[in-house]
C-alpha positions in Angstrom: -11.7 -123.0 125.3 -13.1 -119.8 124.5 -16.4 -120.2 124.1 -19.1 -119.2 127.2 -19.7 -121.8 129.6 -24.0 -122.1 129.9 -23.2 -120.8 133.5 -20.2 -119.1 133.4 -21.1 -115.2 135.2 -24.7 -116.1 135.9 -26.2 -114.3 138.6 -27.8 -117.2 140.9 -29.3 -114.7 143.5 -30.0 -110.8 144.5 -27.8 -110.5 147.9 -28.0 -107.2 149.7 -24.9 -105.4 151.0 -25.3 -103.7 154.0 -23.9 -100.6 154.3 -24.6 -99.3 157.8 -23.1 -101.4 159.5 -19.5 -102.1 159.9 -18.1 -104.9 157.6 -15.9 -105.6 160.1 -18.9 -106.3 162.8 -20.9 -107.8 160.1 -17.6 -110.5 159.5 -17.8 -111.0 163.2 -21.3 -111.2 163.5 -21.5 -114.3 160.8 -18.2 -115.7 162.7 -19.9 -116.2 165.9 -23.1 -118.2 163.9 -21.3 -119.7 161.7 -18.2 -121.2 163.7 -16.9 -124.1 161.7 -19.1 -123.8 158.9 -17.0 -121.1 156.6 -14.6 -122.7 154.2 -11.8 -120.3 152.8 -11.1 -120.2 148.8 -15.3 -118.4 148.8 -14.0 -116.8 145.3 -13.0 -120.2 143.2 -16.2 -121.1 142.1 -18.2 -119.5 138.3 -21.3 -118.6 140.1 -20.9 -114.6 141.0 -24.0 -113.0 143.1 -25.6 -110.1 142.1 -25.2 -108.1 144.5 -26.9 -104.7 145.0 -26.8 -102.1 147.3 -30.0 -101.1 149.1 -31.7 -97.3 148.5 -30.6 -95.2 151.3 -33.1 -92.1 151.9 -29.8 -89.6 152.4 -28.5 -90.7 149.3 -25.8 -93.0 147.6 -22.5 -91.6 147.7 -19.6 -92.5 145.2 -15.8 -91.3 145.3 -17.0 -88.3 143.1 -19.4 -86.7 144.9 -17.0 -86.0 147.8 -15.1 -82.9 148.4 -11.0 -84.1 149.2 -11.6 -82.9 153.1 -14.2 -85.2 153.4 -12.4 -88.0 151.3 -9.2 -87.7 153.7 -11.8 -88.8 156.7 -13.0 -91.1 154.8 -9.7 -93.0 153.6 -8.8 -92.8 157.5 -11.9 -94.2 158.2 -11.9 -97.0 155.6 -7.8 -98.3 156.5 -9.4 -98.6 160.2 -12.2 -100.5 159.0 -9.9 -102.9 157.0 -7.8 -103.8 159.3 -10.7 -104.5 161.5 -11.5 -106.4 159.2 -9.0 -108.7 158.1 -8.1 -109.2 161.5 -11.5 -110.6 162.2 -10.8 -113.2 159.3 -7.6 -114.5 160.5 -6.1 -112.7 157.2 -2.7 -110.3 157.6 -2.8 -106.9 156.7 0.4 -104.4 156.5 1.5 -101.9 154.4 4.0 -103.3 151.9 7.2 -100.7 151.0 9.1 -101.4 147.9 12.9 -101.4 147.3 13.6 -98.0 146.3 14.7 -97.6 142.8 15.5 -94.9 140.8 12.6 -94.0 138.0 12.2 -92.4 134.5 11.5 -88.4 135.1 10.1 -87.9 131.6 8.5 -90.4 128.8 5.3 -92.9 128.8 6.5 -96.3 129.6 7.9 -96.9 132.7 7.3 -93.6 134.7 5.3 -93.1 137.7 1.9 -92.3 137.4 2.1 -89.1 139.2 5.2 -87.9 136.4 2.9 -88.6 133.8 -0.5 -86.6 134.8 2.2 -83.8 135.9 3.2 -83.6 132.3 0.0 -84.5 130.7 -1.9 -81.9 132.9 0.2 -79.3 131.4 -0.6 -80.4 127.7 -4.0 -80.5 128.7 -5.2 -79.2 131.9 -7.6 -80.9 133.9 -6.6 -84.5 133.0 -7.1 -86.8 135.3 -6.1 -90.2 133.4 -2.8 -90.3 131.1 -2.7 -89.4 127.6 -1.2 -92.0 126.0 -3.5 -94.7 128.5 -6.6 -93.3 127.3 -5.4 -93.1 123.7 -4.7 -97.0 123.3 -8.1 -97.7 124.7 -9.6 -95.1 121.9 -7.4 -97.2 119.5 -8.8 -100.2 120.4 -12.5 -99.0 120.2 -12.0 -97.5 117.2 -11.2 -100.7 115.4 -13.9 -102.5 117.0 -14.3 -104.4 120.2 -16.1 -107.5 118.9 -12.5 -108.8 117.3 -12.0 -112.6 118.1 -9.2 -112.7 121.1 -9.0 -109.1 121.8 -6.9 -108.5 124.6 -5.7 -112.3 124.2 -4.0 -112.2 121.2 -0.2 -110.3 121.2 0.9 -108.5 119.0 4.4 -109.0 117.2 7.0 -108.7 120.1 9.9 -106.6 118.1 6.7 -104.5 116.4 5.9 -103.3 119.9 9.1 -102.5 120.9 9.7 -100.3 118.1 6.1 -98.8 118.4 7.5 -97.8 122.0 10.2 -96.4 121.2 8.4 -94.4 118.2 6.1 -93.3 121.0 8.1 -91.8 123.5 9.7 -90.0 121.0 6.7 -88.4 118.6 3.6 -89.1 121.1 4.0 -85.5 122.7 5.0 -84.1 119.8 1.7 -84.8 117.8 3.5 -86.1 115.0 2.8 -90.3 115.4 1.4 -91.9 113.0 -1.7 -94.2 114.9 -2.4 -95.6 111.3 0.6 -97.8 112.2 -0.7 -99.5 115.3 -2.8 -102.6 114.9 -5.4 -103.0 117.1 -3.7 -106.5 119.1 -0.2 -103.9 118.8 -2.8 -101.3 121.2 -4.0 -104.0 123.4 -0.5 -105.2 123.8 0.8 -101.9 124.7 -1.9 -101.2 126.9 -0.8 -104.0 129.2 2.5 -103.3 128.6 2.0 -100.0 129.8 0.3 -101.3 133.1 3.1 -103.7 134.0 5.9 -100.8 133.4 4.2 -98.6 135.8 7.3 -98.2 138.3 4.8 -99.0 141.5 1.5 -101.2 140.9 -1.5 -99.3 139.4 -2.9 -101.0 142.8 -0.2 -99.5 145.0 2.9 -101.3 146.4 1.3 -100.1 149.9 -2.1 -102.2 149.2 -0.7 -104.8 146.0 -1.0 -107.6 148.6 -4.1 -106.9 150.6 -5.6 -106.8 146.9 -3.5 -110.1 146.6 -4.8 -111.7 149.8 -8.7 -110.9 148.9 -9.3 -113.7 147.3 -8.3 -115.5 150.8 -11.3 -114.3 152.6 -14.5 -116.7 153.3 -16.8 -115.4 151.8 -17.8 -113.3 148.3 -19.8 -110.6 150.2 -16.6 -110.0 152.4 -14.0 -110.1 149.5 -16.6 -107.3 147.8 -16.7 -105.6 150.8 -12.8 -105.4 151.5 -12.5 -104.4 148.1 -14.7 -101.6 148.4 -12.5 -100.2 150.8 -9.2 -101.1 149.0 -10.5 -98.9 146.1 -11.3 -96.1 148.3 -7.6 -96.4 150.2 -6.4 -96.0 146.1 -4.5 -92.5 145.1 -7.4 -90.5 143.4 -4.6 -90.6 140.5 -4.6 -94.8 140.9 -8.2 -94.8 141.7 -9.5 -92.8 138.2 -6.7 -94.6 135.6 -8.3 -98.0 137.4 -12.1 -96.7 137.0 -11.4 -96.1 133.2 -9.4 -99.3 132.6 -12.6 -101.5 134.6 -15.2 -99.9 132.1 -13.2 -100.4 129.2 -12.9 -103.9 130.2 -16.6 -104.1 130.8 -17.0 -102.6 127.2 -14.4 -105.8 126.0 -17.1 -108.4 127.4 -20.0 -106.9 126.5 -19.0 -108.1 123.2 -18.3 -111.1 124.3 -20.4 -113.2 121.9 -18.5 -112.2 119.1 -15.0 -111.6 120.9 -15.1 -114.4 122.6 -13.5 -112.4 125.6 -15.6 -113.6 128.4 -15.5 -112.1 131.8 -13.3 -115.0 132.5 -11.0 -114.7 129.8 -10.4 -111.1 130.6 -9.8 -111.3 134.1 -7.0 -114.3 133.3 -5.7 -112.1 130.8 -5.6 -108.6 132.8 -4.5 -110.0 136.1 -1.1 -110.5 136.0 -0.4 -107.1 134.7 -2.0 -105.4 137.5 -1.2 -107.8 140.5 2.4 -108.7 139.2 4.9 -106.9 141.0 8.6 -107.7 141.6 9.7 -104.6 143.4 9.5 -105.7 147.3 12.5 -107.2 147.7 11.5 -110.3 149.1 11.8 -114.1 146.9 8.8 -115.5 149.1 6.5 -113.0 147.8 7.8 -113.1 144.6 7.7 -116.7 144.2 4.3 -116.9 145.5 2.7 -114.9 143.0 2.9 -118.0 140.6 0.7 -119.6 143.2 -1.9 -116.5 143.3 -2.5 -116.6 139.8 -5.4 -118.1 139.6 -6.7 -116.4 142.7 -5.7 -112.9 141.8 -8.0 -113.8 138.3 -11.0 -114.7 140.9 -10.2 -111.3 142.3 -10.1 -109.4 138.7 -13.5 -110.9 137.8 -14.9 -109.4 141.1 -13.5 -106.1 140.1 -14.7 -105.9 137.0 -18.2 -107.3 137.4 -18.7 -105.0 140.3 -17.1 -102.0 139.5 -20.2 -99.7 140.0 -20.3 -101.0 143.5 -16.4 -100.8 144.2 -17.1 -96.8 144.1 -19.5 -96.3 146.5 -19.1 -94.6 150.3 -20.9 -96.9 152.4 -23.5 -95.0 154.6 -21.4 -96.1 158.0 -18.3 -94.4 156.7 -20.3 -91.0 156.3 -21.9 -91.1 159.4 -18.7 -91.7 161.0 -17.3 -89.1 159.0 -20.4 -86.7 160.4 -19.5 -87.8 163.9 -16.3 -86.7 163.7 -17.7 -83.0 162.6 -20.1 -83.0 164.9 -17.5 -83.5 167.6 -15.1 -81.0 166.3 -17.8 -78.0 165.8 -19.1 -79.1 169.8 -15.4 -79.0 170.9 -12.7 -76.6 169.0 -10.1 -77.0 171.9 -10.3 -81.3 170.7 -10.5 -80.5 167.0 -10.3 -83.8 165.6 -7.4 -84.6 163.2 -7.0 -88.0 161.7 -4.3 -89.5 164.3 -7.3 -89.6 167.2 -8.9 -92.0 165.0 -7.5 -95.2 166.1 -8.4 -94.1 169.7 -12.0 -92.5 168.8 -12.6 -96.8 167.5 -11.2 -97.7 170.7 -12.8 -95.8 172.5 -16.3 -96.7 171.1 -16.0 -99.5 169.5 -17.3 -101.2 165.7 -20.7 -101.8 167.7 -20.8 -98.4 169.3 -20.2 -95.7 165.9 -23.5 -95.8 164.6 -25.4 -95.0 168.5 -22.5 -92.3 168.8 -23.4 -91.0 165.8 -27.1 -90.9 166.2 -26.8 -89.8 169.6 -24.7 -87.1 168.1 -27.5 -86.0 165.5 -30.1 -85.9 168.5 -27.6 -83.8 170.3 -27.0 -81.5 167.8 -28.9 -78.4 167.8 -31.9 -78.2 164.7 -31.1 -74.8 163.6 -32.6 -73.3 159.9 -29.5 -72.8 157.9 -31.1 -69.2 157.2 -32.3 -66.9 159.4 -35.3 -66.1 157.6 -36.4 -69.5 156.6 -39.3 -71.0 158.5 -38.6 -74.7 160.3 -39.5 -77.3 157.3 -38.2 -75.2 154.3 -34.5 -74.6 153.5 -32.9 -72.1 151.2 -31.5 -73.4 147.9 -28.9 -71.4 146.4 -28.3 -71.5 142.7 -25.6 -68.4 141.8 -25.3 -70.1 137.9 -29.0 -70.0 136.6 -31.4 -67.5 136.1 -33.0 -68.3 139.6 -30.4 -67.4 141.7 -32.4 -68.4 145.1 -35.3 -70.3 146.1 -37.2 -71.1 149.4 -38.3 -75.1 149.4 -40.7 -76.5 151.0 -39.6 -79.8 152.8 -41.8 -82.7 151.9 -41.8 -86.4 152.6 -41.4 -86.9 149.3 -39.4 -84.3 147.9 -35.9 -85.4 146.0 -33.0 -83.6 145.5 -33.6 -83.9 141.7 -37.2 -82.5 142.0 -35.4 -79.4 143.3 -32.9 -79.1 140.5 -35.7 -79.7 138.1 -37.7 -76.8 139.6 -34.6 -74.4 139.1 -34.3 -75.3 136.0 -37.8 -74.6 134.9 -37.5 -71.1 135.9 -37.2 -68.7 133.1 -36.5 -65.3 133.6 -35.1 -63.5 130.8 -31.7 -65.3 130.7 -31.1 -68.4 128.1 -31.3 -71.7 130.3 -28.1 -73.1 128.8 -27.6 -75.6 131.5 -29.2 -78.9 130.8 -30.5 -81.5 134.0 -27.5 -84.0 133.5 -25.1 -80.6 134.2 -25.9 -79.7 137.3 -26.5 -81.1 141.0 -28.1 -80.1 144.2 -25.0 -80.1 146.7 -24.8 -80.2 150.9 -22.4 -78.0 152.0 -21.0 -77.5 155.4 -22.6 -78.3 158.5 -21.3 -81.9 159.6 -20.0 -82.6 156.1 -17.5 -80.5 154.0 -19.5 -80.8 150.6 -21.4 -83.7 148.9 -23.0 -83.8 146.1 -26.3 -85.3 145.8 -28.0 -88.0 144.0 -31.0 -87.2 142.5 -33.3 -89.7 144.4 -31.7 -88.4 147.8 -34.9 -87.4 149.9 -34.3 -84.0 151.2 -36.5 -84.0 154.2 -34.2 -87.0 155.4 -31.2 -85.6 154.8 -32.3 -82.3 156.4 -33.0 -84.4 159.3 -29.5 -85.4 159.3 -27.9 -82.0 158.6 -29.5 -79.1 159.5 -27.0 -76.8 159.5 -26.1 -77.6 155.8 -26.1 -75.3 153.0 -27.9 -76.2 150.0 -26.5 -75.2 146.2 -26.9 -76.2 142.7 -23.9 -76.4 140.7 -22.0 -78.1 138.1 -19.7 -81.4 138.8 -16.6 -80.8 138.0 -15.3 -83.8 136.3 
């Protein structure tokens, strides 16, 4: 049946994710209350929360706004803090390896992801997605999205395969003719592309632990663990996924004339992402028939909570600032990323956030600029017309207050920069660089890093 259930993807209640604390030590935390009382198979039911994540004062962080020094402490961080957690639940985690196999250097369908943006980057520069991925979904969109059984509804098996082989012969060149694609032949190659990816678009490494979500108690820990699956992703794997969730999203938005529910989308989607037949093993295979419905469960999760999939949790960072702190105190001990299974040891889920707050009361409250008063810091803006300003630290001052006063400045030079183009960034100090949210109170996050820089810039996309 295609039609909406009345309470298919209704939201029965606002839960709160915490993100200071540990999931792990949350998981363990609701283990000791609740002994006996948590039934496994949490994601099987129609009824999905609506979760939200709570305003921080220092800002919400996605993937994005992290520079790659700071996300390399931060995938360490997270693969500690999965296994912590898994193991708490009584679920197995490891790192799957595939069967080595040899793979297509050149083409669309069937080459590694990392082949393709290689050869797409040097057709266009910059790409972050593949060409011929993000042009299906524009064919698709162009038609329209409200078309009855879109995604559902194949398209005509030897049409396709002759549309492939068209493709990898003409796509590159510019000389295809997209007139020729119907919009179910798009949808159909979209999914065909996913499933021909030579490793998962969700990793061999991580397939199952995205697999085995669906096993965990409770929703708020299958979000949680999938939070920090998506931040364990390839950047490459991580970005093609982020596009193909909000096209999705787009899909079932017009659901009332589609008839592509959030249900019927994640049946349809899921076994091209979370089929894989490359380990080597029949068991796994075999049970992947037996995960189908459960991996669905965990493709509705995906997609109905993708804006919260991206975000840094608040614990991560400050572990992540720990970790600076202690390397600036102690060059000689400069932390790399193999003393992080002993650093957890050594302090313990419980112990990271008093470390690290010890850590900040430790650290010594110097103005990042010799000639700034305490209370005001320096805010750097080399792209706009006002090149430097002292700011007064208020209670209430936010980041995008600050941007907003830059960009009122005229003096001379045509503003050409508009609000939505440019960000107020902390740079250095505990943190490599960061790019702020606009409603991030700076007086807080001063608090937290002194020693910081302060710039506005563009995001680079």
């Amino acid at each position: 049946d295609e039609r909406k259930s009345p309470l298919e993807d209704m939201p029965f209640a606002d839960t709160d994710i915490n993100l200071e604390i540990p999931f792990a030590e949350q998981a363990a935390n609701i283990k000791d209350i609740s002994v006996g009382k948590i039934c496994r198979g949490g994601g099987g039911d129609t009824l999905l929360p609506n979760f939200r994540l709570p305003k921080d004062k220092t800002g919400t962080t996605k993937i994005g706004d992290l520079a790659p020094q700071d996300m390399k402490k931060v995938y360490s961080l997270a693969l500690i803090e999965l296994t912590a957690l898994y193991d708490i639940l009584g679920t197995e985690f490891k790192q799957q390896k595939a069967v080595k196999m040899k793979t297509k250097d050149s083409g669309l369908f069937g080459v590694p992801l990392s082949v393709l943006l290689e050869q797409d980057q040097k057709k266009v520069p910059g790409t972050k997605i593949p060409l011929i991925f993000e042009k299906l979904i524009t064919q698709i969109e162009e038609a329209t999205l409200e078309t009855e059984g879109l995604l559902r509804i194949p398209g005509v098996a030897t049409r396709i395969k002759s549309l492939c082989q068209e493709l990898e012969a003409k796509f590159y060149e510019g000389t295809f003719n997209w007139e020729n694609v119907k919009q179910h032949d798009a949808a159909s190659l979209l999914k065909l592309f996913i499933r021909e990816l030579p490793q998962p678009l969700l990793t061999v490494e991580y397939l199952k632990a995205f697999q085995d979500v669906q096993n965990l108690p409770t929703k708020k820990q299958q979000l949680q663990a999938l939070n920090l699956l998506v931040l364990l992703l390839p950047e490459a794997n991580r970005d093609t996924l982020k596009v193909l969730l909000e096209f999705l999203q787009r899909v079932i938005d017009h659901r009332d004339k589609n008839k592509m529910t959030l249900k019927n989308v994640a049946m349809v989607m899921a076994p091209n992402l979370f089929t894989f037949h490359g380990f080597g093993s029949k068991t796994i295979e075999q049970s992947e028939f037996v995960m189908a419905a459960g991996t669905a469960n965990v493709m509705r999760f995906m997609i109905q909570y993708q804006k919260l999939l991206w975000t840094v949790s608040i614990f991560l960072r400050r572990v992540e600032r720990a970790i600076i702190n202690f390397a600036n105190k102690a060059p000689e001990q400069r932390s790399n990323m193999n003393l992080l299974p002993c650093f957890r040891e050594r302090l313990g889920p419980s112990s990271w956030m008093a470390y690290d707050r010890e850590k900040h009361e430790k650290q010594e409250k110097t103005p990042n600029d010799a000639d700034v008063p305490q209370g005001v810091i320096r805010v750097q803006a080399p792209h706009l017309s006002k090149v430097s300003m002292a700011i007064q630290l208020t209670e209430e001052l936010k980041a995008g207050d600050i941007v907003a006063r830059f960009l009122s400045q005229k003096s001379g030079n045509v503003q050409t920069l508009k609000k939505e183009e440019v960000f107020l960034y902390e740079i250095g100090g505990n943190i490599g660089e960061r790019c702020l949210d606009d409603d991030t109170y700076m007086k807080d996050l001063y608090q937290l890093n002194p020693n910081a820089e302060w710039v506005i810039k563009s995001k680079q996309s």
